[in-house]
C-alpha positions in Angstrom: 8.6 26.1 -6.0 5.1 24.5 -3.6 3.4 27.2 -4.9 -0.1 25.3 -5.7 -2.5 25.0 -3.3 -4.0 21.2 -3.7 -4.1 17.7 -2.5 -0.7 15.6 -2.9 -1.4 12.7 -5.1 0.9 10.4 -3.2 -0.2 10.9 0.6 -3.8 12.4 -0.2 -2.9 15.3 2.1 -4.0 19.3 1.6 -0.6 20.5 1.3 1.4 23.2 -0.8 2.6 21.0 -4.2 4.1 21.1 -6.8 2.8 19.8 -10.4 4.8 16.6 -12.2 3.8 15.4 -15.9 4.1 12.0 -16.7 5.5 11.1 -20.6 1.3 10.4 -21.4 0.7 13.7 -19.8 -0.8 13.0 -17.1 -0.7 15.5 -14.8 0.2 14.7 -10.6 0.9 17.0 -7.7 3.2 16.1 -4.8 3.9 17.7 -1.7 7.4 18.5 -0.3 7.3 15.5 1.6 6.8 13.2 -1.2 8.3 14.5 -3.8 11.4 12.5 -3.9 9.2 10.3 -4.3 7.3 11.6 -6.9 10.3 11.9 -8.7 11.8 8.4 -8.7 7.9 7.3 -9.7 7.9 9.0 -12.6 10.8 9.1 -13.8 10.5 4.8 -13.8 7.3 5.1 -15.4 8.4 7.4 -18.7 11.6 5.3 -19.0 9.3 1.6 -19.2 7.0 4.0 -21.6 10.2 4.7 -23.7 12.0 1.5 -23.2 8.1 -0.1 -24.5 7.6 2.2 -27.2 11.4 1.3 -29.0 10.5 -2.1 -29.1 7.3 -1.6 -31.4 
């Protein structure tokens, strides 16, 4: 699963992470510490991008 060497975008650490794509496509990489975190974050942010884009 952590199996991309890197810098977690949450804590700025060098850790093992794993990759998450925001709804733009934005590309982010959390550790296994934050990504619960990373998660919840993005999963907020593409539903206000959704919920934004229907009321265009």
């Amino acid at each position: 699963m952590f199996n991309l060497e890197g810098h977690c975008d949450w804590c700025r650490k060098p850790a093992m992470v794993l990759q998450h794509r925001y709804c733009d496509g934005a590309k982010y990489y959390a550790c296994v510490n934050c990504n619960d975190y990373a998660k919840i974050d993005i999963r907020a942010y593409n539903l206000a991008e959704m919920e934004q884009e229907n009321q265009k």
